[in-house]
N, C-alpha and C positions, 0 to 999 in steps of 0.2 A: 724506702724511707719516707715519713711522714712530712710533710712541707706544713707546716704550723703557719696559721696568720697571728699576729698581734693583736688584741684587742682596739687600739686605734686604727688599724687596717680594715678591720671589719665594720668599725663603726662609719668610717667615711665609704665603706662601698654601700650602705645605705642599706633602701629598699631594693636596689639592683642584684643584691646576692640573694641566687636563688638557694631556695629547700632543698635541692640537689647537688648543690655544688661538688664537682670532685675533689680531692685534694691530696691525690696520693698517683703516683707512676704506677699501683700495682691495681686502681681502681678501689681504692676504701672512698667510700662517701661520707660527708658527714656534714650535719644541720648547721647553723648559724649560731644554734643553743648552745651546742658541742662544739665548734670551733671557740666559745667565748669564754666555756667553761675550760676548755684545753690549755689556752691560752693564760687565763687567772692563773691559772694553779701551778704554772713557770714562776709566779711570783711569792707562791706561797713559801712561809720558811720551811728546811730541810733536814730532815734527823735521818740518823743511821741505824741501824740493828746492831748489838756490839752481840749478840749471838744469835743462835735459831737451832732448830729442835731437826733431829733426824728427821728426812723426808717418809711420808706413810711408804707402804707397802705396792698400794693400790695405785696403778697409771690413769693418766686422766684428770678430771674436774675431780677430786675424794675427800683431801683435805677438808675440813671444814671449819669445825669451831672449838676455841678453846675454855677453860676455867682453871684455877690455881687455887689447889687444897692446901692451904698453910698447916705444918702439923705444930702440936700444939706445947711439946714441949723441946724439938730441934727443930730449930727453921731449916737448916742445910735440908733436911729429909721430906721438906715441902716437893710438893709434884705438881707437876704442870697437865693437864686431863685435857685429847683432843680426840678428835671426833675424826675415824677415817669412815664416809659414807657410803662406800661399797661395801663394806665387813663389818665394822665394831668402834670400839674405843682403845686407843692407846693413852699409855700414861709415859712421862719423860721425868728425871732428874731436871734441878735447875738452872745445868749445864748442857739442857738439851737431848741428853742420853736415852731412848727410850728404855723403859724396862721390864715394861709386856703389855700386853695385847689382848682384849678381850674379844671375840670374833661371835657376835651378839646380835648381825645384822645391817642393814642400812640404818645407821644412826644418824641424826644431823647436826641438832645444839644438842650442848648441855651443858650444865648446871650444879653448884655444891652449894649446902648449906649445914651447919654444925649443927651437933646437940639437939637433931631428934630423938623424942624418946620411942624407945624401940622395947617393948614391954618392960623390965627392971634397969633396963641400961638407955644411955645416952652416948647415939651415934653420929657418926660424921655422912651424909647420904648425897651419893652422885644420883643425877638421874636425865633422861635424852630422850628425846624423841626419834624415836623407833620406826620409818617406812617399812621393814619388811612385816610386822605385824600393825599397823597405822593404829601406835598408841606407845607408851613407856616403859624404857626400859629402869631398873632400880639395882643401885648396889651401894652395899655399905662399905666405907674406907677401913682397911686394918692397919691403925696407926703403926704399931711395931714393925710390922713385914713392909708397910708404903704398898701394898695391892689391894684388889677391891675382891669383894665377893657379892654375886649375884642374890637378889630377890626375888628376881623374876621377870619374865618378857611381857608376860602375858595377862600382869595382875590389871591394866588398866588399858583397855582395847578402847578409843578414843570415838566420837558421834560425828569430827571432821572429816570431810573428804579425803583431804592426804596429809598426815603431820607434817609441821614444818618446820617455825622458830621454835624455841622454848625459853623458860624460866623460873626460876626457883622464888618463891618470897617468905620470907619467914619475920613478922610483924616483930619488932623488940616489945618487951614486955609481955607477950603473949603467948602463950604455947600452942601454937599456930605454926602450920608447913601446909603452904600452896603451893600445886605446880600451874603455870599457866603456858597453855600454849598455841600457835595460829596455823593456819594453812595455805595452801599455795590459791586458795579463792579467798582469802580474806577473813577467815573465820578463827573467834578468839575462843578460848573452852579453859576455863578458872577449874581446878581440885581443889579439894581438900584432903590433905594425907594424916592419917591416922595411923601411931603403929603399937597403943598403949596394950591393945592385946597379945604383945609376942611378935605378929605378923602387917605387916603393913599391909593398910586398906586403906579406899579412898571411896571419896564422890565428886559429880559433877554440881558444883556449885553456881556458874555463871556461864553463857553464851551470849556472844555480840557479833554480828556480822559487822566489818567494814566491807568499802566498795570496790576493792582489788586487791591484789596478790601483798602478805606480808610476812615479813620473816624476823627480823631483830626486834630484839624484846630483854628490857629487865625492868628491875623488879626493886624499887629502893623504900629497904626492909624502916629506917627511920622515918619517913614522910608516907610511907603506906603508899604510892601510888607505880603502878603500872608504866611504862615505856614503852609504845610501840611503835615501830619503823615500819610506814607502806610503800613499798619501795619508789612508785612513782611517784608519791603526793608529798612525805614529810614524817613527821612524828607525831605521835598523839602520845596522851595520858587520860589515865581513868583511876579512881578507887582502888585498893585492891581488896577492900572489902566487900564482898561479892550483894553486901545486903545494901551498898550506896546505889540511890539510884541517878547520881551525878551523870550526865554522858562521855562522851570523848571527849575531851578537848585539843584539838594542835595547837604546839606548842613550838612547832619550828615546819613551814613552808619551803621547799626547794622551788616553787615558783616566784618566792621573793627575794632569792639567792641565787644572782646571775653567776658566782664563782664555783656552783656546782651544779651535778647534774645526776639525775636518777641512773644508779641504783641508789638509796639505801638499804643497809645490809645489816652491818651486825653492831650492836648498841651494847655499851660498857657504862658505869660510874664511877669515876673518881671519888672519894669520900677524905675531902678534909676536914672534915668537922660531921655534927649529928646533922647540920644543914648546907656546911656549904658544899664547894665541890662542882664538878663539873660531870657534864653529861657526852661522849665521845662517840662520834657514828661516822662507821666505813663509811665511804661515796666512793662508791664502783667507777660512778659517768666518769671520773677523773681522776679515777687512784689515790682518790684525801681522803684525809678524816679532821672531821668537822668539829668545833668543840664546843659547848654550849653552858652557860649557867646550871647550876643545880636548881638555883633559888630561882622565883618567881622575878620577874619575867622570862628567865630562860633563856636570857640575852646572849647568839649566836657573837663568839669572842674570839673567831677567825677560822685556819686549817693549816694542813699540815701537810707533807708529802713523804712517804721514806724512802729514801734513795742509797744509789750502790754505795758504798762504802770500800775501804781497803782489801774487806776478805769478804764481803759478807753483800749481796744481789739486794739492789731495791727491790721494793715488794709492789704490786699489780692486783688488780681487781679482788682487792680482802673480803671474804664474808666475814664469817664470826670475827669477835676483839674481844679480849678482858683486859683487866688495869687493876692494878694491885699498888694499893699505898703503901702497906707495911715495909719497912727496913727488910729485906732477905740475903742472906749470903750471897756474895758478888752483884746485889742491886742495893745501896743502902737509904735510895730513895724510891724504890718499888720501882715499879715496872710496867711496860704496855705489852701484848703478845696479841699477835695478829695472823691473820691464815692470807699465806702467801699462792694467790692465783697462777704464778708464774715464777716456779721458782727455777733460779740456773744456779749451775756451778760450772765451775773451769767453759764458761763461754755456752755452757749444754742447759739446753732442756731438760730439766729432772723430772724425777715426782715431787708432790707440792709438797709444802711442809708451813711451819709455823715459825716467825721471826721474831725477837724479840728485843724494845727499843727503852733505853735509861731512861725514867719518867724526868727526871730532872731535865737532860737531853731537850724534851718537850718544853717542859715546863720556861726555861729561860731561853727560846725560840719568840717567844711571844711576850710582847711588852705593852702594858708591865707582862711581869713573869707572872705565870700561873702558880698556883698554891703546891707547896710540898710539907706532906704533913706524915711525915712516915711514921712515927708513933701514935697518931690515932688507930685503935681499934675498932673491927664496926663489929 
């Protein structure tokens, strides 16, 4: 069992605590950073999961990341799209249920966005970053059935070392679909997806090296700009117009936030308005998620932690997250879904799977309360 210090315990053992310190009867070591960070997040407020999605297939680290295809004329018939990374993509009902399985590869993020046009018609397109061939994979949603059908593995073989996060952006007013995605050294690689001939085709439009390993990433299709999560350093933002030659900017430092700790992981947005809204990032170091302005400055507006509940296991070192505003059957203030690191049941180690927490739940944890805006559309 973990013997936790206090933050005021820490702070009065001074410069005398060493970099080493032990803190566990089984030998777990752990920093001064991570003791401080362990410690904050005892204090941060508490939400529960009121459901969670069948555990993958796959044992192990597999789980990954999620997205929520809202359909367009029954909400009930929305699906929840996750990423098992040994195999492929599974898709779940609202209630968690999965209801197949596409066995596609090592996939990791991914990503929806509507009403690509796809030669005379206008389609709904999932799309993920693909390790077993390190580049994209593509499939259209069939509203009526709720399953996907493939485009292909192979259309878009990537110039990264190893794919990694991913992102969908689709500019409003524009008839524009980018995919953008990064690698485990740092490397960002901007498409442009075209599918006016029948067939979807793309190009590489932009490349940016950062300075280490990163993986969360979106994409906010109103303000045009990019979100990227490095896992040890913080967030940044860029253009998503591939022709700005603006640089990075961070926009949020984990070395100015003593109440968290590196990783960050997987980056979602809340959207209450065309502008406001918040910006939401896993933190691995301490099992939070972080929550941040949409709007400039971006002002970091506390965390969160999700804990055991009744029926239903707190959740442990999340990659991926999505957040959905809209009103959905059994959510009527949308929703957060998260990939659960460590999932149990009945006391037992399972395989992982994906939890899912009341936005509202969030939203009035933190005071003031954050914004619930379940009838904007984005």
């Amino acid at each position: 069992m973990n013997t936790r210090i206090g933050i005021l315990g820490v702070l009065a053992l001074g410069t005398s605590l060493s970099l080493t310190i032990g803190l566990t009867g089984c030998g777990e070591t752990k920093s001064p950073e991570q003791i401080t960070a362990d410690s904050l997040a005892l204090d941060f407020p508490q939400v529960h999961a009121m459901a969670q999605t069948t555990m993958v297939a796959s044992s192990d680290d597999a789980a990954d990341d999620p997205c929520v295809w809202i359909h367009p004329d029954d909400k009930s018939k929305s699906l929840i799209i996750g990423t098992n990374k040994r195999s492929g993509i599974d898709i779940y009902n609202l209630q968690g249920e999965m209801q197949a399985s596409y066995p596609v590869g090592r996939v990791n993020n991914v990503d929806v966005r509507y009403g690509f046009q796809l030669g005379d018609k206008r389609v709904d397109i999932v799309v993920a970053t693909n390790r077993s061939h390190n580049g994209l994979s593509v499939f259209v949603v069939n509203s009526n059935e709720q399953t996907l059908t493939s485009l292909g593995d192979d259309l878009f073989p990537s110039a990264v070392g190893e794919v990694y996060g991913f992102a969908l952006g689709q500019p409003k007013m524009q008839d524009k679909l980018y995919a953008v995605l990064v690698s485990k050294t740092g490397q960002l690689e901007q498409w442009e997806l075209n599918g006016k001939s029948g067939s979807i085709a793309g190009k590489i439009v932009r490349a940016h090296q950062f300075s280490s390993i990163c993986e969360g990433i979106v994409v906010d299709d109103f303000t045009g700009v990019i979100y990227v999560g490095q896992e040890e350093e913080g967030i940044w933002k860029l253009p998503l117009d591939p022709k700005s030659n603006k640089p990075p900017e961070q926009v949020f430092a984990l070395s100015n936030s003593p109440g968290l700790i590196s990783d960050i992981e997987g980056i979602s947005i809340y959207y209450a308005s065309e502008t406001e809204g918040y910006i939401i990032a896993s933190i691995q170091g301490n099992n939070s998620y972080a929550v941040l302005e949409r709007e400039e400055p971006h002002t970091y507006l506390g965390s969160f932690t999700i804990q055991k509940g009744l029926a239903i296991d707190g959740v442990q070192e999340t990659d991926g997250v999505d957040v959905v505003n809209r009103a959905l059957p059994g959510y009527p203030y949308g929703f957060l879904i998260v990939q659960d690191g460590h999932n149990h049941m009945g006391g037992k180690l399972v395989n992982q799977n994906f939890k899912i927490v009341d936005w509202k739940s969030i939203a009035f944890t933190f005071s003031p309360a954050l914004k619930v805006a379940s009838e904007f559309e984005q």
